[in-house]
MIBA-225905 format. One record per atom (N, C-alpha, C): z, y, x. Coordinates in steps of 0.1 Angstrom, whole numbers, padded with zeros to 4 digits, always signed. Last residue first. Layout:
N
ZYX...
***
This chain:
387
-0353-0013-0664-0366-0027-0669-0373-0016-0658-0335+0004-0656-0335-0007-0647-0348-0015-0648-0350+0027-0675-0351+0030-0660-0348+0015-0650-0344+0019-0699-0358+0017-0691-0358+0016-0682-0313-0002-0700-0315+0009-0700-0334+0005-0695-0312-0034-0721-0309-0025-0708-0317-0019-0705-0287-0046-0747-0305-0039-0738-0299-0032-0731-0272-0071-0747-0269-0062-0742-0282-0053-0736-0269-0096-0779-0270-0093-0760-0274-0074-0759-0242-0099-0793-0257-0092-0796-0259-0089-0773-0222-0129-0801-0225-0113-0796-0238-0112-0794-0226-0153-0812-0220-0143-0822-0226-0127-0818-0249-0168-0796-0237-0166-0798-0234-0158-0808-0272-0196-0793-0272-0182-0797-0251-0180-0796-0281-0219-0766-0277-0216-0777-0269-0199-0783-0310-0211-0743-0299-0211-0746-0289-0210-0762-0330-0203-0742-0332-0212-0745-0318-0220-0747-0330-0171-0735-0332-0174-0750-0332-0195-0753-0316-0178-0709-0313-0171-0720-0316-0173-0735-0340-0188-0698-0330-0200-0700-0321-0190-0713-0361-0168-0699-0360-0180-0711-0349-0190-0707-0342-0152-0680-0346-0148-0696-0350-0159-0704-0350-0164-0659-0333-0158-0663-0333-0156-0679-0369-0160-0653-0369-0177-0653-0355-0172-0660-0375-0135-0653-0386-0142-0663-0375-0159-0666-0366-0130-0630-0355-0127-0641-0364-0132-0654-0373-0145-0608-0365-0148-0616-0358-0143-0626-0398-0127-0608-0398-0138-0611-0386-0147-0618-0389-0101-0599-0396-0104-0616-0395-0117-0615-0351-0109-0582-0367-0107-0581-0377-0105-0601-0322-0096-0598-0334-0105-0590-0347-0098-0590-0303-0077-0602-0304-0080-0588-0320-0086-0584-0306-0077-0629-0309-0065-0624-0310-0064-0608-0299-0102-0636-0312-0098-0636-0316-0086-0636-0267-0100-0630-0281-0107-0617-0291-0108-0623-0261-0084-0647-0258-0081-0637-0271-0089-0628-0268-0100-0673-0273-0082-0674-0275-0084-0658-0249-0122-0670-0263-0128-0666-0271-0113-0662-0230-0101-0668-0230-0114-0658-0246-0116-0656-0231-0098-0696-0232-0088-0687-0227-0094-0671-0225-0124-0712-0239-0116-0711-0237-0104-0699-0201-0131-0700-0214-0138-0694-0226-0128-0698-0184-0113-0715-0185-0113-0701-0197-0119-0695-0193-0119-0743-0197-0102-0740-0198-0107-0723-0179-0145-0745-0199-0142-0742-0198-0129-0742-0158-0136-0738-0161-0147-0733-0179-0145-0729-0150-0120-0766-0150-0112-0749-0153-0122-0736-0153-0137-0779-0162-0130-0783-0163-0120-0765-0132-0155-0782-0143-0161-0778-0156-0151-0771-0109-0138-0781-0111-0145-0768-0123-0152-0769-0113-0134-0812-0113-0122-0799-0117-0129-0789-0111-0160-0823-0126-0156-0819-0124-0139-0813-0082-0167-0816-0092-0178-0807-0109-0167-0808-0072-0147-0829-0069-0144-0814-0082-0157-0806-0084-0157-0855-0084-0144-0852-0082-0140-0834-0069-0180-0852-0080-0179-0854-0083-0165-0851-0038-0168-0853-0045-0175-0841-0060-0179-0842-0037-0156-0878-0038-0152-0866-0043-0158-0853-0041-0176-0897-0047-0165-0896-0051-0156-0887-0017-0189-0889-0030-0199-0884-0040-0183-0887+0004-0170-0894+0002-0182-0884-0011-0184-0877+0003-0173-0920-0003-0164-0916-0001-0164-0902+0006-0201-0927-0005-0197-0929-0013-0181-0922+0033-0201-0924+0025-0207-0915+0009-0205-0917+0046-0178-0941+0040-0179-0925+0036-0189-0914+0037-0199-0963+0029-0181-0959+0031-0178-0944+0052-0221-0958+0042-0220-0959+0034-0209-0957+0081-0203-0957+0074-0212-0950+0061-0214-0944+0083-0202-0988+0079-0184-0982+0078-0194-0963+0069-0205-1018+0072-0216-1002+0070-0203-0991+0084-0192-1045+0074-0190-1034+0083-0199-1023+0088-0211-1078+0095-0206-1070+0084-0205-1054+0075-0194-1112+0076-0205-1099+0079-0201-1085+0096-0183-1133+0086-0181-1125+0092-0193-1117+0111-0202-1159+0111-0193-1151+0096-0190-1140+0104-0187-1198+0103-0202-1182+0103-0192-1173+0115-0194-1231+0114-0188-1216+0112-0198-1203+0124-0204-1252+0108-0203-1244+0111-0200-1233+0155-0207-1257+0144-0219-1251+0132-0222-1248+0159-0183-1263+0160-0184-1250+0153-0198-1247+0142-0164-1285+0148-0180-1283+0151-0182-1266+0150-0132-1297+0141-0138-1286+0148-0156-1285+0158-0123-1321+0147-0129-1321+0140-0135-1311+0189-0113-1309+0183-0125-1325+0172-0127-1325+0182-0100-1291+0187-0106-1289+0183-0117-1298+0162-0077-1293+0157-0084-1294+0164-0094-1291+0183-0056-1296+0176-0054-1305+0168-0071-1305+0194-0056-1268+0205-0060-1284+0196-0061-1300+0178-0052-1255+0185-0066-1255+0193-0067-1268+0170-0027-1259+0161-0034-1261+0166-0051-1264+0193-0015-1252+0192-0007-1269+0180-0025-1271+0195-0021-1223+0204-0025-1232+0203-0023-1244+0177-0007-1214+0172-0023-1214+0183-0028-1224+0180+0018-1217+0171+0011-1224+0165-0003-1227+0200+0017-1199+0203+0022-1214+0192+0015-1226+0186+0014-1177+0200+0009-1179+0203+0007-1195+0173+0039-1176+0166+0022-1176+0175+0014-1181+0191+0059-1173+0180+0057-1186+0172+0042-1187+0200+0047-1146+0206+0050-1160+0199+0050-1170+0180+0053-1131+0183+0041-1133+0194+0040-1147+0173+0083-1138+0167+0069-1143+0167+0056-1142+0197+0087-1124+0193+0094-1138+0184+0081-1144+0198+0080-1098+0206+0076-1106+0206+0075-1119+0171+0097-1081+0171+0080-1090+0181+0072-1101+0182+0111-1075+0175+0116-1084+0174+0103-1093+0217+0109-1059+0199+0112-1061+0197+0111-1074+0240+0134-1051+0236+0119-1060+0221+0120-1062+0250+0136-1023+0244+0148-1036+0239+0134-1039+0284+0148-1009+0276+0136-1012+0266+0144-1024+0301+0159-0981+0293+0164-0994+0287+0153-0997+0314+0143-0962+0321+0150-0968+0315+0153-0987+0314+0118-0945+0301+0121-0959+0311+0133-0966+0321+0107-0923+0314+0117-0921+0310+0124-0935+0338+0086-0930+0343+0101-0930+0336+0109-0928+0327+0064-0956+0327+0071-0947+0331+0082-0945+0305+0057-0991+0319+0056-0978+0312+0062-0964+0284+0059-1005+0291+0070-1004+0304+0070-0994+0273+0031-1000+0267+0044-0991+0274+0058-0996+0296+0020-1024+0293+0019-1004+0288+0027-1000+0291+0033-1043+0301+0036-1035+0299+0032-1019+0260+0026-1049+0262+0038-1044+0278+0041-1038+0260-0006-1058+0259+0000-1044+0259+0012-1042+0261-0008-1080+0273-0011-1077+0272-0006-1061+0236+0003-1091+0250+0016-1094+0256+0003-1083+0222-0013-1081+0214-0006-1072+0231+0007-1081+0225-0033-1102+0229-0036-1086+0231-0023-1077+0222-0021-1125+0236-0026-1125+0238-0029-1111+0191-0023-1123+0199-0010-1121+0211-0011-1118+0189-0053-1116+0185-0044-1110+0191-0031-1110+0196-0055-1147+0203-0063-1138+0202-0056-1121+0177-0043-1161+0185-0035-1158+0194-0045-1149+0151-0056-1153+0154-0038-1149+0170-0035-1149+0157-0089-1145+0156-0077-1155+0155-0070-1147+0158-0125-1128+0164-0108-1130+0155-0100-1141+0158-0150-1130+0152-0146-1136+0158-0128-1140+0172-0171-1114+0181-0162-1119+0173-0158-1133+0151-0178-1095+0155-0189-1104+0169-0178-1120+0143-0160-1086+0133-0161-1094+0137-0173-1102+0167-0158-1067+0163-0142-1074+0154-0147-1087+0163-0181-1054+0180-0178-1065+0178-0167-1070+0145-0174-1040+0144-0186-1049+0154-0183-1059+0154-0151-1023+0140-0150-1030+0147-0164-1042+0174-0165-1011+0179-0152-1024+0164-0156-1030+0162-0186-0999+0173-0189-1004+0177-0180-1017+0145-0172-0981+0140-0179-0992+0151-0184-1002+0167-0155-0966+0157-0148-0981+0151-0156-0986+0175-0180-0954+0186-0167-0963+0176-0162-0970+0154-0187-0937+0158-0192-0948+0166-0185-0955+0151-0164-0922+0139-0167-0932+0142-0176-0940+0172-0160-0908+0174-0149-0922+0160-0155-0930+0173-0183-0888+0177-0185-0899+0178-0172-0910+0150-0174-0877+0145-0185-0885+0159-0189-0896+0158-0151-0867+0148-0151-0876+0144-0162-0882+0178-0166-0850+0180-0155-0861+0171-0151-0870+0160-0181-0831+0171-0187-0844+0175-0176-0855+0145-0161-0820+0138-0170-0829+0146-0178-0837+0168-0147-0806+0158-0141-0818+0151-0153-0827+0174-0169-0790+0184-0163-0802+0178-0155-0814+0151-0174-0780+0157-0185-0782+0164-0176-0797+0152-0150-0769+0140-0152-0774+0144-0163-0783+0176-0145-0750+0174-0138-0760+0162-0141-0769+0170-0166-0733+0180-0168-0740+0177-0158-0753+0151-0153-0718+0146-0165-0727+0156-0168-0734+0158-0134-0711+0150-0131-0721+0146-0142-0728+0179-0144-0690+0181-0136-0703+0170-0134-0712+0161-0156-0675+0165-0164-0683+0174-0159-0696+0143-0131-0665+0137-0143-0670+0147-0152-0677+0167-0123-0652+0162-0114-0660+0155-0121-0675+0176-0140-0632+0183-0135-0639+0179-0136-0656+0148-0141-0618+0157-0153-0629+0167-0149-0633+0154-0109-0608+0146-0114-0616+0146-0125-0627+0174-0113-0595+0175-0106-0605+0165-0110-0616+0170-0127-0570+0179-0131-0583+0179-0126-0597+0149-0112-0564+0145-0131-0570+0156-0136-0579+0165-0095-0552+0156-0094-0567+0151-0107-0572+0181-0105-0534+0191-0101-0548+0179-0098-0557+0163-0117-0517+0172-0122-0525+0176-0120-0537+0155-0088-0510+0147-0100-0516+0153-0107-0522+0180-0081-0497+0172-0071-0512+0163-0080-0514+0180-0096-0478+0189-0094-0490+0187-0088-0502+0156-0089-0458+0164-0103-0470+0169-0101-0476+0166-0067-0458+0153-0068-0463+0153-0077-0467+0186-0068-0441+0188-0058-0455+0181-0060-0464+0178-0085-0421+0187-0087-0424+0189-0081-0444+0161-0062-0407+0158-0073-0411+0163-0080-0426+0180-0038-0402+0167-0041-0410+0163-0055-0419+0200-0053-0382+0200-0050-0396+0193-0047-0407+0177-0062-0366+0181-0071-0374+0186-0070-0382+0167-0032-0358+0157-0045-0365+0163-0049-0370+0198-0025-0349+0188-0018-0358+0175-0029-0368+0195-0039-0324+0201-0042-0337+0199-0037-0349+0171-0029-0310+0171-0049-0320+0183-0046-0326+0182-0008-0307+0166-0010-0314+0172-0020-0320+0204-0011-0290+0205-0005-0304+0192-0005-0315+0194-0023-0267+0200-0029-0278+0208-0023-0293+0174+0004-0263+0169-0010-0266+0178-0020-0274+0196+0015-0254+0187+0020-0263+0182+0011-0270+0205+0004-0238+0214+0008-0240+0207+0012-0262+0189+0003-0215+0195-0007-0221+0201-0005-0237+0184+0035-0215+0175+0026-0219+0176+0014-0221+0205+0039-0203+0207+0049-0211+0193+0038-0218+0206+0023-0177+0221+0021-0188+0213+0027-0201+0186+0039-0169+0187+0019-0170+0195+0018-0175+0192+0059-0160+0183+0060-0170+0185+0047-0172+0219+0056-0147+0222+0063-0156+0213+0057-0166+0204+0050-0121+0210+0036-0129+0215+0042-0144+0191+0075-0124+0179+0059-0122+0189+0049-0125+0215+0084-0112+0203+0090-0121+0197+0082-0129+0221+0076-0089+0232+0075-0102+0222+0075-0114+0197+0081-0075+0201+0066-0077+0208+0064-0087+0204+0108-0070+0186+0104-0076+0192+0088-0083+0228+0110-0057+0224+0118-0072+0211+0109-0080+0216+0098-0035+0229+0086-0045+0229+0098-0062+0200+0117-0025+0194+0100-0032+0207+0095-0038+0218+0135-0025+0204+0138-0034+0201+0124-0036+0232+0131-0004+0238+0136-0015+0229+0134-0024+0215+0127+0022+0224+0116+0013+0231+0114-0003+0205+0154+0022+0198+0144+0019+0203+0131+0012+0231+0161+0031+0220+0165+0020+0208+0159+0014+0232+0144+0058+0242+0143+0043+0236+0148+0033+0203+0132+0068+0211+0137+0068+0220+0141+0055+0198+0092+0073+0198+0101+0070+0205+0121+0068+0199+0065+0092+0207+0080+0090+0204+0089+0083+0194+0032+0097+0188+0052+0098+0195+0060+0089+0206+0011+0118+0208+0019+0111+0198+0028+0108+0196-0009+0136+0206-0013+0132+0205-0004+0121+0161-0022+0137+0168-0009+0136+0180-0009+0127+0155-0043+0166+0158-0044+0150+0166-0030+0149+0134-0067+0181+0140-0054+0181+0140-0049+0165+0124-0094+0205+0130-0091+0191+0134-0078+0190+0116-0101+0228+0118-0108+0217+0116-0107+0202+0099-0086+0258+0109-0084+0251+0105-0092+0231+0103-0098+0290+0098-0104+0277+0107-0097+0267+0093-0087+0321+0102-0088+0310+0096-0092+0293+0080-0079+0345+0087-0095+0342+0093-0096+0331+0067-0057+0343+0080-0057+0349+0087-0071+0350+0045-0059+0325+0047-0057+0344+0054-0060+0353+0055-0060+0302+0049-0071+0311+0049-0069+0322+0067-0034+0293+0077-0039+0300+0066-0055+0306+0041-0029+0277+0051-0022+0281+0055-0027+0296+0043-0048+0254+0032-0043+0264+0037-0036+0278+0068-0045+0246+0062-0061+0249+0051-0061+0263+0066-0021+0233+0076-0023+0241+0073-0039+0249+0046-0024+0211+0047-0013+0224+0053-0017+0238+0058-0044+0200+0042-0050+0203+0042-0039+0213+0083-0038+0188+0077-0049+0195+0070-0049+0204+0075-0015+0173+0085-0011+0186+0081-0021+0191+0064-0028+0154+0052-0015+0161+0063-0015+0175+0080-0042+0139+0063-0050+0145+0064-0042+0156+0097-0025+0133+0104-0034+0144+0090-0041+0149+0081-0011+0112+0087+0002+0125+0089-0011+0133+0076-0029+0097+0069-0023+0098+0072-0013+0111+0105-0033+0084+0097-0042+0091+0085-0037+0101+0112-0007+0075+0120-0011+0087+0110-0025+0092+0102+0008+0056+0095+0002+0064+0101-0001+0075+0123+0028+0040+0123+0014+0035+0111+0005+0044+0126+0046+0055+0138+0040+0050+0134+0025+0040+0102+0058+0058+0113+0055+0069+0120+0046+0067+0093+0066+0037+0087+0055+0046+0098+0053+0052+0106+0085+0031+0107+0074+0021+0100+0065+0025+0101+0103+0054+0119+0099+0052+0118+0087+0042+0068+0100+0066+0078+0106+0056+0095+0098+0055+0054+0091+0098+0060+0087+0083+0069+0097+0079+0052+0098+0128+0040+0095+0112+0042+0091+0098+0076+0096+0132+0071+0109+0135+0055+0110+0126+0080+0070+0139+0087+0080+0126+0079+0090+0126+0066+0066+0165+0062+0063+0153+0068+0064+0137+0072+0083+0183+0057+0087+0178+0059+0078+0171+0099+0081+0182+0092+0094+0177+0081+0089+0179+0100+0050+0193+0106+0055+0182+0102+0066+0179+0094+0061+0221+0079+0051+0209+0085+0053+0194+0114+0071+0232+0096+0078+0230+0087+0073+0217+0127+0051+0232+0133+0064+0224+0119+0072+0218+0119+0034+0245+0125+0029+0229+0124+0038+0221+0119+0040+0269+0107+0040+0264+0109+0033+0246+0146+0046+0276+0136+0057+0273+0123+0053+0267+0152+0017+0276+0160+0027+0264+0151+0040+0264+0134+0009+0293+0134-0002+0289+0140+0011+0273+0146+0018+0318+0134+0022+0313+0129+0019+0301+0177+0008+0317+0171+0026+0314+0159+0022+0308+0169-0018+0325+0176-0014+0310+0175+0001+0306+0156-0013+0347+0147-0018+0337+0155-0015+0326+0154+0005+0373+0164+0000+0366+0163-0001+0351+0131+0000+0393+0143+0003+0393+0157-0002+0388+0108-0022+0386+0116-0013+0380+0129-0013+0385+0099-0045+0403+0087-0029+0399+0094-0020+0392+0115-0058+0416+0111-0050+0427+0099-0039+0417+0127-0075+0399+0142-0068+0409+0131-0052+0418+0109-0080+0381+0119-0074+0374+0127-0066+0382+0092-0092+0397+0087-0083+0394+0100-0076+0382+0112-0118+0403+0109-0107+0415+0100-0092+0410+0118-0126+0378+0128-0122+0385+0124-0114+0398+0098-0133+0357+0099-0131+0364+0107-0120+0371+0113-0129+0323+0100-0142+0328+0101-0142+0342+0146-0121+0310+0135-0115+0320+0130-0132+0323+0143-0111+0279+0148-0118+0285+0136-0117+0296+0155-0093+0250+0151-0092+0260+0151-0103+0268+0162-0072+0222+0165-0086+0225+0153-0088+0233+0176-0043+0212+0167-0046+0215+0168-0065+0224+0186-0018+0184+0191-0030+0195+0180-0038+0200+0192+0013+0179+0180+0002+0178+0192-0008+0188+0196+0041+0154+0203+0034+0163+0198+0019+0164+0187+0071+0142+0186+0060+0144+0189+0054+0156+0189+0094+0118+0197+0095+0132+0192+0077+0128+0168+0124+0113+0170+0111+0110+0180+0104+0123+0152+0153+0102+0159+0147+0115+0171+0135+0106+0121+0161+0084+0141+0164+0089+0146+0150+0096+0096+0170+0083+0101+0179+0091+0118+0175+0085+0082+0148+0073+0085+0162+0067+0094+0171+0072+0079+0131+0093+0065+0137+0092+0070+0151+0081+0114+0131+0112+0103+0126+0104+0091+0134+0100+0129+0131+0139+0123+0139+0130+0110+0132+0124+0159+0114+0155+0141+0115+0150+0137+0125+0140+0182+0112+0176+0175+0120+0166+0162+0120+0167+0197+0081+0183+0189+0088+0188+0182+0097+0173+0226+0057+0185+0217+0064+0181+0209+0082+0184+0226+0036+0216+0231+0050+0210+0220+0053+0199+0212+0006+0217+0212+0017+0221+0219+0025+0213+0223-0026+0228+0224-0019+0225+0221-0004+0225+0210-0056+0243+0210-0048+0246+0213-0034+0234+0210-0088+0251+0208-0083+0239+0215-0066+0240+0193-0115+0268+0199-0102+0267+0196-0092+0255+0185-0146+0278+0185-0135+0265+0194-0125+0265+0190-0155+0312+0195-0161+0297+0192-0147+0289+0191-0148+0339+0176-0157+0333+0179-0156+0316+0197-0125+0360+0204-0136+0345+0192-0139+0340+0196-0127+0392+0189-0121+0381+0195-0134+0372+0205-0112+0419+0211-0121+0415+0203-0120+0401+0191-0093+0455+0196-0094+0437+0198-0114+0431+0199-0102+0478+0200-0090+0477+0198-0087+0461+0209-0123+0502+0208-0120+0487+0208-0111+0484+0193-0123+0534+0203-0117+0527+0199-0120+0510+0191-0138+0568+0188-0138+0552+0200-0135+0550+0202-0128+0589+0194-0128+0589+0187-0124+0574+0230-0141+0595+0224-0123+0599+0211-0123+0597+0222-0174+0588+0235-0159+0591+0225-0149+0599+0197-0185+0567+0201-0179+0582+0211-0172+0581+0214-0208+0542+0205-0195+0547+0207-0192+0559+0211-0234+0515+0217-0229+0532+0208-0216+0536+0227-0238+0483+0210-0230+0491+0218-0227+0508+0234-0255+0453+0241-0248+0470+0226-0243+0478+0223-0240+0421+0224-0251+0431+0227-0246+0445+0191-0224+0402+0204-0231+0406+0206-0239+0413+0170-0211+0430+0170-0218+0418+0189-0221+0425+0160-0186+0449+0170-0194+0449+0169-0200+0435+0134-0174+0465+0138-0169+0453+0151-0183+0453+0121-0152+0496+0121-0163+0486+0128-0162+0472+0115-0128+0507+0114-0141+0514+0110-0150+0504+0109-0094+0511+0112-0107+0504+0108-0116+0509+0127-0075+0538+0117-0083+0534+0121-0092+0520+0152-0072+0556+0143-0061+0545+0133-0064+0536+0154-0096+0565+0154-0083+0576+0148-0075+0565+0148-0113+0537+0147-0116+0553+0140-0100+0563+0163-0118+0509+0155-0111+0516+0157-0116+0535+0163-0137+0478+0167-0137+0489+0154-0129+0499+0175-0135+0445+0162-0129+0455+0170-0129+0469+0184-0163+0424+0184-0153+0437+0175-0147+0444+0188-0168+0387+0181-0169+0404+0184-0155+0411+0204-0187+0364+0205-0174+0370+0196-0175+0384+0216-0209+0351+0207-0199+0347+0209-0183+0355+0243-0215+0368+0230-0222+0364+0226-0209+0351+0248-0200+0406+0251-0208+0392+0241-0208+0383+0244-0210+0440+0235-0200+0425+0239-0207+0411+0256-0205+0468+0259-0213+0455+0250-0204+0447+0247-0203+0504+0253-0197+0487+0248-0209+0480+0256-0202+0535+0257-0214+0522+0258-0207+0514+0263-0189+0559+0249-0194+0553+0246-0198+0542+0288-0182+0560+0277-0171+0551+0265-0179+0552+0297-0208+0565+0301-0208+0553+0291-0198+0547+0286-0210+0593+0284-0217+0579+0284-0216+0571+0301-0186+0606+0284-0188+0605+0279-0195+0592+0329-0195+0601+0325-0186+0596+0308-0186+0595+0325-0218+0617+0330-0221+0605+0325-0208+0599+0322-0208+0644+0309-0216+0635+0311-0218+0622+0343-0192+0647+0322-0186+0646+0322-0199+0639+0361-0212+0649+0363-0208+0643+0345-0197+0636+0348-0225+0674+0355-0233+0663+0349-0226+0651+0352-0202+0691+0342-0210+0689+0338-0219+0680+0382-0207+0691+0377-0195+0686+0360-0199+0685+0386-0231+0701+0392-0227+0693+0384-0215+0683+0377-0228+0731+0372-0235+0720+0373-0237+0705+0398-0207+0739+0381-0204+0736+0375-0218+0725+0423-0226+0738+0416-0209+0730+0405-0210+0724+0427-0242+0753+0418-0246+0742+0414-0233+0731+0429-0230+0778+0422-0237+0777+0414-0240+0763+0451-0199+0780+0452-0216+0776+0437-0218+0778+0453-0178+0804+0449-0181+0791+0447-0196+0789
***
């Protein structure tokens, strides 16, 4: 055998010796290193030399946040129906030797004890808790599971309930209940903007009929004034037309029978017309006729003796004047109505509060009364029973 064999091979042990001494620990991560079965130590990141055959790595622990998924799991809620919920749980291990050496296998224990705490705590709530106290369920899973798992070196963070489930009949009933409730919100929007329009047509109508009576009204007011205008020119002008006939009647110096000769030329007119089939001549014809006759036997008789150069006419009426006089007649008359219902109101004024006052002051009420200047109206005795 050659010579340099053995040294060779000797070589070669030590290379191998070295190399299993030397581990590498990448960064965020420690080593449990054991000695013959034993814990020994713990490896931070970075090259670490170890006894060959001696020391062993026996766990490797991820120091970095783990975020852990669970299957969903059947809960039965406090009204007795079964809810399917599915949790994720955010974890990070504090200590790597009570992580490698007090639990087996921490991510199991870690899902069973998720499962358990999850029923005892649905398990106190109704399906309408359930579903809307997700904050409230992630506190409680926390603070159990926190407690929990310290033993074990584990910090758990954060835990959030991806889903709850409801069962389909159940599902059917709240999107029914929900259509329902947005139905009632459409059906009451809906309502509401039919109110206010409603109002504003209201509104709106209620103006307008104000309007149109304010109009109507000045309307109304300026027709009457127009028509008052027109009445008072028509009457002022027929009051001159009859002063006009009146004057030309007394300047004329009419007769009976000039009169009768009027009162025949007017029976054809009130005999016109198609309705007047039957006409019955009045009674008056006869003696306007005999008037007629007689004024004429009288004119021819006293023609030669009467001198027309006595005669005078009547004096002519200021028909004007009369109603300006009966004018003033009246408004005297309207000034002492209004006077008279003036002091009737004060005497039963003063009647009134000397049936209120004290004796005293109706003594002081009474001689201002009599000291007072007299009126037209007779004061007012009052009944025994007030004196």
């Amino acid at each position: 055998m050659p010579a340099f064999i053995i040294p060779l091979i000797l070589l070669i042990v030590a290379i191998a010796a070295v190399w299993a001494s030397v581990r590498l620990v990448r960064q965020q991560q420690v080593a449990i290193v054991e000695r013959l079965g034993k814990f020994r130590r713990t490896l931070a990141p970075g090259p670490h030399l170890l006894m060959p055959m001696v020391d062993t790595v026996r766990y490797t622990m991820d120091m970095r946040e783990m975020v852990v998924p669970f299957p969903p799991q059947g809960v039965i809620t406090e009204d007795n129906l079964m809810v399917s919920i599915d949790s994720v749980i955010y974890f990070q291990i504090v200590d790597p030797v009570k992580a490698a050496y007090e639990a087996q296998n921490y991510i199991q224990a870690i899902e069973q004890l998720t499962m358990t705490t999850l029923r005892n705590i649905i398990g106190g709530m109704d399906l309408e808790q359930t579903l809307t106290s997700r904050e409230e369920i992630n506190a409680k899973l926390r603070a159990v599971l926190d407690e929990a798992t310290g033993k074990w070196g584990i910090k758990v963070n954060r835990v959030e309930l991806r889903s709850v489930e409801p069962p389909a009949t159940i599902r059917d009933a709240m999107e029914k209940g929900a259509r329902a409730e947005r139905d009632k919100r459409a059906a009451i929007l809906l309502a509401e903007g039919q109110r206010q329009s409603q109002i504003l047509s209201a509104s709106g109508e209620r103006e307008s009929l104000i309007l149109r009576a304010q109009g109507e009204r000045e309307s109304q007011v300026l027709r009457a004034q127009a028509e008052r205008q027109s009445k008072m020119l028509r009457a002022e002008g027929e009051a001159q037309a009859i002063t006009t006939v009146f004057n030309a009647i007394h300047a004329g110096q009419p007769d009976q029978a000039l009169l009768a000769y009027q009162y025949m030329q007017m029976l054809p007119q009130i005999a016109q017309g198609t309705a007047n089939k039957v006409w019955v001549i009045p009674s008056e014809v006869n003696e306007a006729l005999k008037g007629l006759g007689k004024m004429a036997g009288d004119l021819g008789r006293d023609f030669g003796a009467t001198d027309p150069s006595n005669f005078a006419a009547p004096a002519k009426v200021d028909v004007f004047a009369e109603i300006a006089a009966q004018k003033a007649a009246a408004e005297a008359e309207s000034r002492k109505t209004v006077q008279d219902a003036i002091n009737e109101a004060q005497l039963l004024e003063t009647n009134a509060r000397r049936r209120l006052a004290s004796p005293e002051e109706q003594l002081a009420i009474d001689a201002a009364q009599f000291a007072a200047p007299t009126s037209d109206v007779a004061p007012v005795a009052e009944p025994e029973a007030q004196a």
